[in-house]
C-alpha positions as CSV (number, residue, x, y, z in Angstrom):
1,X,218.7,280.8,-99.9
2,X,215.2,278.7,-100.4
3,X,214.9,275.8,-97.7
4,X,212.4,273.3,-96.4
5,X,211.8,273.9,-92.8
6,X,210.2,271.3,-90.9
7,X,207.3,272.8,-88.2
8,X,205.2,270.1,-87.1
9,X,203.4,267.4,-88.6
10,X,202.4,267.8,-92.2
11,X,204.0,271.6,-92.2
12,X,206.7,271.7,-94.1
13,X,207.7,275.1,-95.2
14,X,209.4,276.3,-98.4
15,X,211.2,279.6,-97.4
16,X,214.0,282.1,-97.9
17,X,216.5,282.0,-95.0
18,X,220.7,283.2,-94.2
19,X,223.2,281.1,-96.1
20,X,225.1,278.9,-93.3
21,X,228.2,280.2,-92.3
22,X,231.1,277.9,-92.1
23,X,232.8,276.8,-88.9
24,X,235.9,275.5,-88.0
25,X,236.5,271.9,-88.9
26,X,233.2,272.0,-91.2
27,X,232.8,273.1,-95.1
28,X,230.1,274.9,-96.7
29,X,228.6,273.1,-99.4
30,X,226.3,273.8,-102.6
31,X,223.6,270.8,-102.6
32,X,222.9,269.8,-106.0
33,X,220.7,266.6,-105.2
34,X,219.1,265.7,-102.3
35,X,216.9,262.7,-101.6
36,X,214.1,262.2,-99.6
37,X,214.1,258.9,-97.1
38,X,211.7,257.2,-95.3
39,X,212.3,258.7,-92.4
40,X,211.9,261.7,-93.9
41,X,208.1,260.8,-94.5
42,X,207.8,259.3,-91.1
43,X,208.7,262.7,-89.3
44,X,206.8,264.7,-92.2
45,X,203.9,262.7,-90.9
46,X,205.3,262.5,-87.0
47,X,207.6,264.2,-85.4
48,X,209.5,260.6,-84.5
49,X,212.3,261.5,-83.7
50,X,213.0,265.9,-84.0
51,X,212.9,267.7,-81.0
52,X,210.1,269.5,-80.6
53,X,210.2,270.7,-77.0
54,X,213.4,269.2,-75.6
55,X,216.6,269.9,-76.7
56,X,218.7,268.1,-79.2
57,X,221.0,265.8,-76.9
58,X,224.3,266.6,-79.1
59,X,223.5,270.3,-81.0
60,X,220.7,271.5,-78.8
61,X,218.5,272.5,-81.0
62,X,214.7,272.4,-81.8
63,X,212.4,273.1,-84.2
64,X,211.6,274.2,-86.9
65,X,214.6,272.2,-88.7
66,X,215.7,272.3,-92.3
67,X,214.8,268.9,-93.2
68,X,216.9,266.3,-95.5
69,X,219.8,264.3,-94.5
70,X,221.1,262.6,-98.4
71,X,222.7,265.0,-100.6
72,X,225.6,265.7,-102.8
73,X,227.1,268.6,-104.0
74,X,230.4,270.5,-104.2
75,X,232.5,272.6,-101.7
76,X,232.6,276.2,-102.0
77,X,233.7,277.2,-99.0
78,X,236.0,275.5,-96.0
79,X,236.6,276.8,-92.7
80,X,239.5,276.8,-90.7
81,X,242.0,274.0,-89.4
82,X,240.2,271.8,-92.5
83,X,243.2,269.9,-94.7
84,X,242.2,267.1,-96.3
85,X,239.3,269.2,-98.7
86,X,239.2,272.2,-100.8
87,X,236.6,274.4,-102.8
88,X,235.5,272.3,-105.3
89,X,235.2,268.9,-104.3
90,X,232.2,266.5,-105.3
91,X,230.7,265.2,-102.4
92,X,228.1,263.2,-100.5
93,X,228.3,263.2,-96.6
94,X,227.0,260.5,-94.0
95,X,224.2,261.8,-91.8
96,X,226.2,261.2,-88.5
97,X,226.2,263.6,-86.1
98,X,228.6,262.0,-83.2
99,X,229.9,263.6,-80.0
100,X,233.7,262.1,-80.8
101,X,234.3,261.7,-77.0
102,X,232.2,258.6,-75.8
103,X,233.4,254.5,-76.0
104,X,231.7,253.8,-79.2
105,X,233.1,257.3,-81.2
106,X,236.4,256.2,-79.9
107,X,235.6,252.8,-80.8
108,X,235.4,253.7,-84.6
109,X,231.1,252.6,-84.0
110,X,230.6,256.5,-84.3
111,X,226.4,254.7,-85.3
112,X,226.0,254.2,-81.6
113,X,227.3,257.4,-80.6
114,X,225.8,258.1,-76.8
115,X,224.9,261.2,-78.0
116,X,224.0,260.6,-81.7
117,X,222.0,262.8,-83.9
118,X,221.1,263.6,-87.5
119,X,221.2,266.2,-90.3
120,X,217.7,267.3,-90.9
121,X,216.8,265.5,-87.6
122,X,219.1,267.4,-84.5
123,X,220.5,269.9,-87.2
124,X,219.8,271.7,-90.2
125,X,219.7,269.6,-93.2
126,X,219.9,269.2,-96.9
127,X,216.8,270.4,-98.5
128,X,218.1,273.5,-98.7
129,X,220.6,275.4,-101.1
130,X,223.4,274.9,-99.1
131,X,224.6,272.6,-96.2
132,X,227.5,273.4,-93.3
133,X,228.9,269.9,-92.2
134,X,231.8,268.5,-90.6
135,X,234.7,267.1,-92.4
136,X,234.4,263.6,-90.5
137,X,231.0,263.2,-92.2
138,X,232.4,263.6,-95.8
139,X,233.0,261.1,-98.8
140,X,234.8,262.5,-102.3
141,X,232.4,261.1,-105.5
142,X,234.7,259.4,-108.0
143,X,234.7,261.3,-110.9
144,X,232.5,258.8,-113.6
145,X,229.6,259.0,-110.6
146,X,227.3,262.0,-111.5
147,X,226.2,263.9,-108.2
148,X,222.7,262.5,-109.3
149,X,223.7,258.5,-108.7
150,X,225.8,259.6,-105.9
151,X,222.6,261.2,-103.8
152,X,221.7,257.5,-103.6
153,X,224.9,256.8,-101.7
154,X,223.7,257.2,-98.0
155,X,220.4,254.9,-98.0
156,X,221.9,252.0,-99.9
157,X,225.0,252.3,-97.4
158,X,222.0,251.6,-94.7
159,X,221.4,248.1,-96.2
160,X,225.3,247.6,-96.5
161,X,225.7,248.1,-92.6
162,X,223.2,245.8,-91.9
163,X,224.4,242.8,-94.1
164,X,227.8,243.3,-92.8
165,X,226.3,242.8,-89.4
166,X,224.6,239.6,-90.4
167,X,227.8,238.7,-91.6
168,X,226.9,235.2,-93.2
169,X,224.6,235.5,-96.6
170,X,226.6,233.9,-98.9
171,X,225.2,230.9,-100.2
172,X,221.6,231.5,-98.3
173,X,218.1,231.8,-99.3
174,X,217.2,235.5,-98.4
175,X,213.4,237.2,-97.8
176,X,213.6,241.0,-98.0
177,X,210.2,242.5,-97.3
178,X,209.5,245.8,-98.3
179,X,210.6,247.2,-101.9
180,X,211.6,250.8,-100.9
181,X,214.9,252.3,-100.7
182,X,216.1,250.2,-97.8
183,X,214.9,247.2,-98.9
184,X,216.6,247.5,-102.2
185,X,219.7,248.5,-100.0
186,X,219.5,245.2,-98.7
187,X,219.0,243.6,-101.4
188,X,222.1,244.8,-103.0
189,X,224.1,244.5,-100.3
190,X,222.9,240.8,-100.4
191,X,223.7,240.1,-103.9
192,X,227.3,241.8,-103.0
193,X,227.7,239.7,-100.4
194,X,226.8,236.4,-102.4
195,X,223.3,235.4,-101.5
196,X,222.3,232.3,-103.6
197,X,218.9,233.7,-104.1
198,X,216.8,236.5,-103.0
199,X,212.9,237.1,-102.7
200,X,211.3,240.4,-102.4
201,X,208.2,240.8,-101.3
202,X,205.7,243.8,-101.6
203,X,202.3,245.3,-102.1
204,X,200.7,245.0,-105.4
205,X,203.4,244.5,-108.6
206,X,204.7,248.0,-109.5
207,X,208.0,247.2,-107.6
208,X,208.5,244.0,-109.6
209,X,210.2,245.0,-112.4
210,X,213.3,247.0,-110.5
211,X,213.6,244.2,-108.0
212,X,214.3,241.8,-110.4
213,X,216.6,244.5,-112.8
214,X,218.7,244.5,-109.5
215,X,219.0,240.6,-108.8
216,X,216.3,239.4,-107.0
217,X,215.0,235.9,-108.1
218,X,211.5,235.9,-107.2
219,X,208.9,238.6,-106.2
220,X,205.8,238.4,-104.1
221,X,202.8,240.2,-104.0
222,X,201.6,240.0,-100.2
223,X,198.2,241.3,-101.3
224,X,197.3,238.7,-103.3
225,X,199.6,235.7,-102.1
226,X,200.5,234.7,-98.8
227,X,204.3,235.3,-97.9
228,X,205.0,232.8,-95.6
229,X,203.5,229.6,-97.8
230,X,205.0,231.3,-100.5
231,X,208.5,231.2,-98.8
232,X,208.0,227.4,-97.3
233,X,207.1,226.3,-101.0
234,X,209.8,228.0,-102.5
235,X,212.5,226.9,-99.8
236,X,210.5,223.1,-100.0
237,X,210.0,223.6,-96.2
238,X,213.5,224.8,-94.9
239,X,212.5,228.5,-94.8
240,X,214.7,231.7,-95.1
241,X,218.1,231.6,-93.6
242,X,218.0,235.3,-93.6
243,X,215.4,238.0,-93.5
244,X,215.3,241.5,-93.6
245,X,212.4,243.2,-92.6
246,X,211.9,247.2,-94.2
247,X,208.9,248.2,-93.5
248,X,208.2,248.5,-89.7
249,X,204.8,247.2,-88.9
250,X,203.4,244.2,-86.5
251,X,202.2,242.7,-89.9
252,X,205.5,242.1,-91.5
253,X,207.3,241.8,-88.6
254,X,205.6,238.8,-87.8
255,X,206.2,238.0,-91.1
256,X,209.5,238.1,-91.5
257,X,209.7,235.7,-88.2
258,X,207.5,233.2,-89.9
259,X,209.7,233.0,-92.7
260,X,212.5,232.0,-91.2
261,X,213.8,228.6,-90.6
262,X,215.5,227.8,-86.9
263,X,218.6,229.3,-86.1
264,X,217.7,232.1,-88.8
265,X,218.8,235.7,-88.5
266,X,216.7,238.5,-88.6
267,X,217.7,242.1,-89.6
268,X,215.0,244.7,-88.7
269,X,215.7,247.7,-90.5
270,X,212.0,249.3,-90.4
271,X,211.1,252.1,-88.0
272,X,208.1,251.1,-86.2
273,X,205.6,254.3,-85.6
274,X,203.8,252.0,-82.8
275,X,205.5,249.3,-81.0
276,X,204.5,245.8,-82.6
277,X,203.6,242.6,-80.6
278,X,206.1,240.2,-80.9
279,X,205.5,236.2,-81.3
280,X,208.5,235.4,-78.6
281,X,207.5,231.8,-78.1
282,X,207.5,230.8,-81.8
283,X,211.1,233.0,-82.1
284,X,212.6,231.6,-79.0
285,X,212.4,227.9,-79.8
286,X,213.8,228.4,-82.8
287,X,217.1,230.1,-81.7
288,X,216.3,232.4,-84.2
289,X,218.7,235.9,-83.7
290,X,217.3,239.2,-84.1
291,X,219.3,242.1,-85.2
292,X,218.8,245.3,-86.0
293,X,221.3,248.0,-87.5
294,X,222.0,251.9,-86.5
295,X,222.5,253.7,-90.0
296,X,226.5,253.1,-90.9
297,X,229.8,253.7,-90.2
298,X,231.9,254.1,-93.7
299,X,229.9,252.0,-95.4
300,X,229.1,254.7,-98.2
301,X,232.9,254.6,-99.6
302,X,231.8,250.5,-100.3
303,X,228.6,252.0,-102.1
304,X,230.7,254.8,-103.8
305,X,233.1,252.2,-105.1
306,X,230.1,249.9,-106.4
307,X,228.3,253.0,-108.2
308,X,232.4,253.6,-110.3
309,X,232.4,249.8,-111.3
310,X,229.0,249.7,-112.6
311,X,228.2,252.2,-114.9
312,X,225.0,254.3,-114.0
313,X,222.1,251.4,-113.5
314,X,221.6,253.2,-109.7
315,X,220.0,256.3,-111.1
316,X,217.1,253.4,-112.1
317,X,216.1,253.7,-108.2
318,X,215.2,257.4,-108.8
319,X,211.6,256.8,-109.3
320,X,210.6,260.8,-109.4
321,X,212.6,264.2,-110.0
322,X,211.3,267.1,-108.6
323,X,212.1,270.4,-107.5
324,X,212.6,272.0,-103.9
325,X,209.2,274.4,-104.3
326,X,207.2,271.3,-105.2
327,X,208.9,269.3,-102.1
328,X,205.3,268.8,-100.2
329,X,203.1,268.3,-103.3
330,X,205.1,266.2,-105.7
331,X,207.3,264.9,-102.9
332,X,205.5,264.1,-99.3
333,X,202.3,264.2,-100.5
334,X,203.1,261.9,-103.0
335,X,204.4,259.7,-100.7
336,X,201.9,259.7,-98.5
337,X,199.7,258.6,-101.6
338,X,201.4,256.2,-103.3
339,X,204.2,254.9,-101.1
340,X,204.4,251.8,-103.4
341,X,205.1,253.6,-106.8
342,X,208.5,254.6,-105.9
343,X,211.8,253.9,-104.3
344,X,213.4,256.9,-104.5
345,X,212.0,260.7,-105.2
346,X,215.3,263.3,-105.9
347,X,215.4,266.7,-105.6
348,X,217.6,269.1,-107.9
349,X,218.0,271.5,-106.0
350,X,221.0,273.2,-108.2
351,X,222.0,273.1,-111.7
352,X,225.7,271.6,-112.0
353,X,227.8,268.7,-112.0
C-alpha cells in the first residue's frame, strides 16, 4: 500500500509499504478520507510532539511514522475477541491512544491518559491506504453522512470537548480567534451550546464568508482592525464572557486575555511552538479562569449526530481535495503558504462510499 511517512522536518515521504496486519481487539480498515490537522502541519514543520530518539511512552515506537490521525473508511478485516463490529462498517475513529490501566482511563477521561499517545503521532496513522486500530477508538457513520463529511468528525469534536469544559456559553458574548479548523470547532460547538453571539476573528477576509455561513455574528480582520477595541465597542465596554484562543502565539494569546471581561473564561486550544509570555497581573485581578482542553473523550458521536440532522453543510469546511501523492505539494506546502485560505484540506485516498 502507498503511505506518507513522516522522517524529520519537512520530509514527508510518499511510499509503498506492508498492509497492517490486524490484532486482537483491533480492525483493519480501508481509509477512504483522511484530513490533515494543524498539528499535522506543526510536526510536518517540527517534530513537536513524535518521537524522534526516545521511545513512544505507550507503543514505543519512533520514527519515521505514517502520519494522519482523522479518517474514515470501512472495515475489511477484524481480529479476534472483536464483537460489537464486522467487515463492512463505515467508520471514523478518535485518535486516542490510552493505556486503559491508569486513574483517568478508569475514570472514563481516557484524554488525560498518563500514558496518552496518538495515531500518526506514537503510532502509524491514516495517510495511508489502510489503518489497524483498536475497537475502543471507533464511531459507526450514520448512514445519510458520506465518509467525506464524516472525516471532519474528529477536529470539530476538539472544539466540542472544550465548550463542554467551559460549561456556561449560553446566553454569552463569545471571541474565537483563529478561523481554522479548531476555531470553527469552537465556534459550532458554541452556537450548539447557545451562545447569544459569536465574533471571529482572523487575518485578512478570506475566512469571512464561512464564518458567518456557520453562525458567527461578526468577523474581524486583525490586520487591519484592532481586536481588542473592536470587542470593547462591540460589547459597549463589558468584554467577552468567553474566549477561545486557536492559534497558539504570544500575540493572540494576549489577545484573547485582553478581550475578556473579569471573571471571564478562557479556553486555549492553540499549540504553542514557543512558550508565550503571559500578562499574569492583568489576568489575575480579574479572576479571569484559564482552561485549556486535551482532544476528547466521545465527543465525536455528539458531532456524528449533528452532521445526520443537518444535511451536508460540513463538507463546506473542506477548503481543498487532494490526493495522497500530492500530500506535500498541494497539502503541507500549501499550508505552509497560505494557512489562511483554508480550514480544512481532505485527502481521497480510496474510491468508495
Amino acid at each position: 500500500m502507498k503511505a506518507a511517512f513522516w522522517y524529520g522536518n519537512k520530509d514527508l515521504r510518499v511510499l509503498e509499504t506492508p498492509e497492517p496486519k490486524v490484532k486482537p481487539g483491533y480492525v483493519k480498515i480501508k481509509i477512504a478520507w483522511a484530513g490533515i490537522c494543524g498539528t499535522d502541519r506543526h510536526e510536518y514543520n517540527g517534530p513537536v510532539f513524535i518521537p524522534v530518539s526516545k521511545p513512544n511512552r505507550l507503543t514505543g515506537r519512533v520514527a519515521p511514522l505514517i502520519l494522519g490521525h482523522e479518517f474514515t473508511g470501512r472495515i475489511v478485516e477484524v481480529g479476534e475477541n472483536v464483537i460489537d463490529w464486522k467487515i463492512g462498517d463505515r467508520v471514523t475513529a478518535s485518535g486516542n491512544l490510552v493505556c486503559g490501566e491508569c486513574e483517568w482511563c478508569k475514570s472514563g477521561r481516557v484524554n488525560l491518559c498518563e500514558r496518552l499517545a496518538f495515531n500518526g503521532i506514537g503510532e502509524d496513522g491514516a495517510f495511508a491506504e489502510f489503518i489497524v486500530v483498536p475497537t475502543y477508538q471507533l464511531f459507526k457513520i450514520p448512514a445519510n453522512v458520506t465518509l467525506e463529511e464524516a472525516v471532519l468528525t474528529e477536529p470539530l469534536a476538539c472544539g466540542t470537548h472544550a465548550t463542554k469544559l467551559i460549561g456556561d456559553v449560553a446566553g454569552k458574548d463569545v471571541v474565537i480567534i483563529g478561523p481554522g479548523i479548531i476555531g470553527m470547532s469552537c465556534l459550532i460547538a458554541a452556537k450548539h451550546a447557545g451562545a447569544k453571539r459569536v465574533l471571529m476573528a482572523g487575518v485578512g477576509n478570506t475566512s469571512e464568508a464561512i464564518v458567518r455561513e456557520f453562525g458567527a455574528d461578526e468577523y474581524v480582520d486583525v490586520s487591519k482592525t484592532n481586536l481588542v477595541e473592536f470587542v470593547r465597542t462591540w460589547t459597549n465596554g463589558r468584554m467577552a464572557e468567553v474566549v477561545y484562543e486557536c492559534v497558539g502565539l504570544e500575540q493572540t494569546l494576549e489577545n484573547a486575555i485582553n478581550c475578556s471581561r473579569n471573571a471571564a473564561k478562557i479556553m486555549i486550544m492553540g499549540v504553542y511552538e514557543k512558550t508565550p509570555k503571559f500578562p499574569m497581573n492583568f489576568f489575575q485581578e480579574g479572576e479571569r479562569v484559564l482552561l485549556s482542553s486535551q482532544a476528547y473523550v466521545d465527543e465525536l458521536a455528539t458531532v456524528l449526530d449533528w452532521m445526520s440532522k443537518e444535511d451536508d453543510k460540513y463538507l463546506d469546511l473542506i477548503t481543498r481535495r487532494i490526493t495522497l501523492d500530492r500530500i506535500v505539494e498541494d497539502g503541507f506546502e500549501e499550508l505552509m503558504a497560505h494557512n489562511d485560505r483554508h480550514v480544512k484540506i481532505a485527502i481521497k485516498i480510496n474510491d468508495f462510499e
